[in-house]
C-alpha positions as CSV (number, residue, x, y, z in Angstrom):
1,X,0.0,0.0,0.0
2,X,1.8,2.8,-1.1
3,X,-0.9,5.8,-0.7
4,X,0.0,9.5,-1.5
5,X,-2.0,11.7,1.3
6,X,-0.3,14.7,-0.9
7,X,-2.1,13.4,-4.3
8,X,-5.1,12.3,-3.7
9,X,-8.3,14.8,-2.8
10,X,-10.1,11.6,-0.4
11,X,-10.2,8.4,1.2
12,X,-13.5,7.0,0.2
13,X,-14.2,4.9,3.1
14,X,-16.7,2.5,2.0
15,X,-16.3,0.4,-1.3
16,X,-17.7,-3.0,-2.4
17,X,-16.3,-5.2,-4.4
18,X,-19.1,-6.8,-5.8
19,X,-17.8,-9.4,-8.3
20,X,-14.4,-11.5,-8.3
21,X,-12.3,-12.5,-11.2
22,X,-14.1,-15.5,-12.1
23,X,-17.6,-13.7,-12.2
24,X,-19.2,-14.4,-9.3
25,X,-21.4,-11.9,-7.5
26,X,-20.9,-11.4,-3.6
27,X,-24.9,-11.5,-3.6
28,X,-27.6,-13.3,-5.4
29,X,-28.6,-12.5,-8.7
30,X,-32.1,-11.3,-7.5
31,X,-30.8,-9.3,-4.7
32,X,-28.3,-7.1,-6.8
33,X,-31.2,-7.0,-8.8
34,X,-33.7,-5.3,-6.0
35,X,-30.6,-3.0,-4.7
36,X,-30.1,-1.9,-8.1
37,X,-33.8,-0.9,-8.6
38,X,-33.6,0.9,-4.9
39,X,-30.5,2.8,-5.7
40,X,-31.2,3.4,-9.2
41,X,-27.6,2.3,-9.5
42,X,-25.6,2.7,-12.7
43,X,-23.1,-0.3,-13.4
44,X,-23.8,-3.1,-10.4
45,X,-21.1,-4.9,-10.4
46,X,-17.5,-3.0,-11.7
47,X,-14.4,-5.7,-11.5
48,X,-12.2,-4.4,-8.4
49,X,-9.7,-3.4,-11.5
50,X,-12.5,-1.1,-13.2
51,X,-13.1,0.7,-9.8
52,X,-9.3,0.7,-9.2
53,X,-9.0,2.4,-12.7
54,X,-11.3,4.8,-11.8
55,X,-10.7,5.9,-8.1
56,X,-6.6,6.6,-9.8
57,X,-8.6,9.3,-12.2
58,X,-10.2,10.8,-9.7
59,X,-7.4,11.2,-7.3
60,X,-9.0,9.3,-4.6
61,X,-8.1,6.2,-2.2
62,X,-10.5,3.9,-0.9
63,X,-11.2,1.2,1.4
64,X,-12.8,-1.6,0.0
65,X,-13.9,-5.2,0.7
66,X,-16.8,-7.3,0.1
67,X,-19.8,-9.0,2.6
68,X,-20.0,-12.6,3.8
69,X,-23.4,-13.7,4.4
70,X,-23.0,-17.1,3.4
71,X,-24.9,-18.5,6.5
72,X,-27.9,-16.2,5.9
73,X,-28.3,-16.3,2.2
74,X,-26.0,-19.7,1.4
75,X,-24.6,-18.2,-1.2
76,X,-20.6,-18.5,-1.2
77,X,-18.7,-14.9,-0.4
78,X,-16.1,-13.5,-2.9
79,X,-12.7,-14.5,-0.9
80,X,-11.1,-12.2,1.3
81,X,-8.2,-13.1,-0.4
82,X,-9.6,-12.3,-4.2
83,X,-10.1,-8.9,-2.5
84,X,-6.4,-8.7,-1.5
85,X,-5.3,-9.6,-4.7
86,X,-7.8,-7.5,-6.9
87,X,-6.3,-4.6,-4.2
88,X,-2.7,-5.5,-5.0
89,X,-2.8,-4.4,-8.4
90,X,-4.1,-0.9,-7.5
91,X,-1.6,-0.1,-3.9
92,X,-1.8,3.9,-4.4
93,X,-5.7,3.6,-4.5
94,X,-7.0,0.9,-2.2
95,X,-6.5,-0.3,1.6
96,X,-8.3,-4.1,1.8
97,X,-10.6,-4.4,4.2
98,X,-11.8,-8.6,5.5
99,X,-15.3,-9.2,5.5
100,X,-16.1,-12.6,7.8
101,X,-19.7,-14.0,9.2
102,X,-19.0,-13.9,12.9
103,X,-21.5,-17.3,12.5
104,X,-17.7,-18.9,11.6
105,X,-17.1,-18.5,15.4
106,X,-13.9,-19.3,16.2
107,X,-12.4,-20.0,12.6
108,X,-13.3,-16.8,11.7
109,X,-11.2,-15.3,13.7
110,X,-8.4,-17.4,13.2
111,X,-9.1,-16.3,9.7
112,X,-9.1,-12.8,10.5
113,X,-5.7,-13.1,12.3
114,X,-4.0,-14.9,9.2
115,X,-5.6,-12.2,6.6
116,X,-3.7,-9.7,8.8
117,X,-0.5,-11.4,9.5
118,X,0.1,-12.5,5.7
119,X,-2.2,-10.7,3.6
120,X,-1.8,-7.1,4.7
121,X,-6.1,-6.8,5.4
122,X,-6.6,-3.1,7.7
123,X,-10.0,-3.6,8.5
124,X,-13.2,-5.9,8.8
125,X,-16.8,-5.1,7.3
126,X,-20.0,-6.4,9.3
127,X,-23.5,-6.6,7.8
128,X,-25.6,-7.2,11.3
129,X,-28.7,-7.4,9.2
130,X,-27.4,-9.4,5.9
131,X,-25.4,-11.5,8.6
132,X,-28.6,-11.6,11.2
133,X,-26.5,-10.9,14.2
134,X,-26.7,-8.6,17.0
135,X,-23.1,-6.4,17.4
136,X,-23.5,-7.3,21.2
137,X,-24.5,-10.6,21.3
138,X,-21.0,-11.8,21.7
139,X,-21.1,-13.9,18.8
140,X,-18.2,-11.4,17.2
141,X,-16.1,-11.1,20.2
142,X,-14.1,-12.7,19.1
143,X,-13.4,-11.1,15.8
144,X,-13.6,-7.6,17.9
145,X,-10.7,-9.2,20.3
146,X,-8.2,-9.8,17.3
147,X,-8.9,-6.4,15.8
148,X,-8.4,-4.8,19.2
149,X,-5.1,-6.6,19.4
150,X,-3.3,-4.8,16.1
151,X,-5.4,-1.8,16.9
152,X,-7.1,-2.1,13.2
153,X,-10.8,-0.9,12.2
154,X,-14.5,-2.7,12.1
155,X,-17.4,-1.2,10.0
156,X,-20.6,-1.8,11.0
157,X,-23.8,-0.9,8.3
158,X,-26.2,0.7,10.3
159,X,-29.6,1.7,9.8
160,X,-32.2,0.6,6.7
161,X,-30.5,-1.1,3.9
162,X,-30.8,-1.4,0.2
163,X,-30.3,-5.0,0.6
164,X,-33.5,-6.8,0.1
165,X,-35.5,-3.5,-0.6
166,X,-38.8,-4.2,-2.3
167,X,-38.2,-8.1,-2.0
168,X,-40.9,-10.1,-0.5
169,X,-40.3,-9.7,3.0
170,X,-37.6,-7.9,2.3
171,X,-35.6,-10.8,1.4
172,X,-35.7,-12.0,4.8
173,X,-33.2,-9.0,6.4
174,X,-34.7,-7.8,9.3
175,X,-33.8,-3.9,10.5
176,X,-33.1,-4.5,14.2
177,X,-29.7,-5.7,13.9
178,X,-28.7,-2.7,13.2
179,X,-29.6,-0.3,15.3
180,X,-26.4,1.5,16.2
181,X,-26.9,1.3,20.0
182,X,-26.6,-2.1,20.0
183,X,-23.3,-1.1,19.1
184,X,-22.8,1.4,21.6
185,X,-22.2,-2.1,24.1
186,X,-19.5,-2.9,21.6
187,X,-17.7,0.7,22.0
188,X,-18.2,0.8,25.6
189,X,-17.0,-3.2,26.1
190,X,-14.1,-2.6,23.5
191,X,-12.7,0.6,24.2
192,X,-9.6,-0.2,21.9
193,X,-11.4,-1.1,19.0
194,X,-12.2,1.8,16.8
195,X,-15.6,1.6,15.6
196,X,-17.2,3.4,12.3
197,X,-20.9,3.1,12.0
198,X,-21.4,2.9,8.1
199,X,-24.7,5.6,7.1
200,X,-26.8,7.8,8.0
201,X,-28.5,5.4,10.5
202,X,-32.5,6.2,9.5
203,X,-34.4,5.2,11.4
204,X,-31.8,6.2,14.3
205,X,-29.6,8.8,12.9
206,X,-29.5,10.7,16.9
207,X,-28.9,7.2,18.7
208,X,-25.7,7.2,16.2
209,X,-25.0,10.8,16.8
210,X,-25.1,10.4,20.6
211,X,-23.0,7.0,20.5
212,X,-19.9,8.9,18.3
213,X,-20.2,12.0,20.7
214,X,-19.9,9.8,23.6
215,X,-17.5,7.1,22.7
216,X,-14.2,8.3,21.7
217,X,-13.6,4.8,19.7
218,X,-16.8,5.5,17.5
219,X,-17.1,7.3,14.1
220,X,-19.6,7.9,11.1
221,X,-19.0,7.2,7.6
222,X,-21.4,9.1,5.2
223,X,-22.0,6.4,2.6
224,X,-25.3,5.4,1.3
225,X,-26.6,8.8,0.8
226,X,-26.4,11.6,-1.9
227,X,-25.4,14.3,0.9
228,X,-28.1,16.2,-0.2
229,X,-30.3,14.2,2.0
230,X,-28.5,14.1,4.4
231,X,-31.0,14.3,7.8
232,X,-30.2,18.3,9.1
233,X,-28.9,16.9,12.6
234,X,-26.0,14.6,11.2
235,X,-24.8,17.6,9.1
236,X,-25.4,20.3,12.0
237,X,-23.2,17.3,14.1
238,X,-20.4,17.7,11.1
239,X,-20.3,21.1,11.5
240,X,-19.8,21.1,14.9
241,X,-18.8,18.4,17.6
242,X,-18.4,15.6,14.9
243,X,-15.9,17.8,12.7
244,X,-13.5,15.1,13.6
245,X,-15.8,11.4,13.6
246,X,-17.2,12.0,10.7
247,X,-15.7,10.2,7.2
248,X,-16.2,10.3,3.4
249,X,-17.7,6.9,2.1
250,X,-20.2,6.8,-1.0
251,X,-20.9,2.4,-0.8
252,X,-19.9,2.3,-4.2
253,X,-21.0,0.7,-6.9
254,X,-24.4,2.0,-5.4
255,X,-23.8,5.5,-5.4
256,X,-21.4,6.9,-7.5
257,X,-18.1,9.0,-5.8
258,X,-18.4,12.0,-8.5
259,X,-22.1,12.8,-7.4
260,X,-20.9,11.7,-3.8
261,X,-18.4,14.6,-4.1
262,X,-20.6,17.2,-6.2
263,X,-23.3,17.4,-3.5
264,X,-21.0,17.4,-0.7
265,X,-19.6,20.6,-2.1
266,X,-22.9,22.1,-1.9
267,X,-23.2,21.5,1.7
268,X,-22.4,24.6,4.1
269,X,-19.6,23.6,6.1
270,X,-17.3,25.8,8.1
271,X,-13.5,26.3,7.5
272,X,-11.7,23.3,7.5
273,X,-14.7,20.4,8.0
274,X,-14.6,19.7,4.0
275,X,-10.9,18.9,4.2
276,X,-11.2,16.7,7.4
277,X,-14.3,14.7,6.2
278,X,-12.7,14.0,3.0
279,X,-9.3,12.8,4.0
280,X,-7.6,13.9,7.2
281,X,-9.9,12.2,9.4
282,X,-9.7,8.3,7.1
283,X,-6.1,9.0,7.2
284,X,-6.0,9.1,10.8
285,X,-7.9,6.7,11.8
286,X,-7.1,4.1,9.5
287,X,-3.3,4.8,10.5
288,X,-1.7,6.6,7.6
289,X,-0.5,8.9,10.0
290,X,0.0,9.2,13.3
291,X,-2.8,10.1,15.7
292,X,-2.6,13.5,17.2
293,X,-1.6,13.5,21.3
């Protein structure tokens, strides 16, 4: 990872990889399908390369990793380590994040240890609602307890999701899994872990607000939304408070960086909060520099 804070314009905290090099889909067909329609999403599934290709133009870094929900919707993740690779090529744009089902128990953290000893992974992606588990039902703790150790990153989606949207039942994903104070027990019970709450967390968007203003460990990323809807208090929270906890992310493919970045600009924001939410604060926090004292 060779990552040019001096070049690039953001760290775009929040990308999927959507499709490995043999063409298979981290979700089923008929659930891209459904988030596509919700989204009104462009191109569903880019190649890590065609993102890659992409981010370089636009000057911009970005985390990205993929979702395993094989338990819940038995249908087999992308690799972590098809991630990694797909990452490799592209070391000035992207920082490779693990996504495990903490239904893996113990292996998956064994997992998790390996993908950071030998594969260079920063970070770990949790889906509490396309993984139907609850952050603080200790089913994860595990997977918390190794990324405590190295002092590395978890997101956590938060809020309504995309997933499953206009499905039958909503393809079986229920809501309440991610509520972000269940998550709030994960800050307080793992104060070493540094936690990012992916979203603006509708239906909860002040729990969230609350949670990152209480718990040093927690943060926001802004992914998911145009920033134009953003809900008034997260933004009045940016401004303020938050200036600092608060991270750019667009959850490409799903929403595209450029428009990501055009609205963002027309937000009124004081002196200094653009430039932090766009790249001081990922660079921090995901350690390309060193956290201020």
């Amino acid at each position: 990872m060779t990552i040019d804070l001096d070049h690039i314009v953001g760290i775009d905290t929040h990308v999927h990889a959507e499709i490995d090099d043999h063409g298979h889909t981290a979700l089923p067909q008929d659930f891209l399908d459904a988030s596509a329609k919700y989204f009104k999403a462009g191109e569903r599934t880019p190649t890590i390369a065609q993102i890659g290709e992409r981010y370089r133009a636009l000057r911009l870094a970005a985390v990205i990793f993929t979702v395993d929900a094989e338990k819940k919707l038995g249908h087999q993740r992308i690799s972590n380590e098809d991630v990694v690779a797909g990452a490799a090529e592209f070391p000035d744009v992207f920082i490779p994040f693990a996504s495990i089902d903490p239904a893996k128990g113990a292996d998956g953290a064994a997992e998790l240890r390996e993908l950071i000893a030998d594969k260079g992974i920063r970070g770990l992606k949790l889906h509490p609602s396309l993984q139907e588990f609850a952050p603080n039902d200790g089913s994860a703790f595990g997977l918390y307890e190794v990324l405590a150790e190295h002092r590395l990153p978890v997101v956590f989606h938060t809020g309504q999701t995309g997933i499953g949207a206009g499905m039958p039942g909503g393809g079986g994903i229920k809501l309440r899994y991610s509520d972000p104070m269940l998550i709030d027990d994960v800050c307080a019970d793992f104060p070493d872990l540094t936690v990012i709450m992916a979203h603006p967390s509708i239906p909860w968007q002040d729990a969230a607000i609350s949670i990152v203003t209480h718990k040093p460990n927690a943060y926001i990323d802004l992914s998911g939304w145009s920033p134009k809807y953003f809900p008034p208090q997260l933004v009045r929270a940016m401004n303020g408070l938050l200036r600092r906890k608060m991270l750019f992310a667009t959850d490409n493919p799903v929403i595209d960086p450029e428009r990501w970045m055009s609205d963002f600009e027309a937000l009124e924001l004081k002196d200094g909060v653009r430039e932090l939410v766009m790249k001081d604060n990922a660079a921090r926090i995901l350690g390309l520099v060193k956290e201020e004292s």
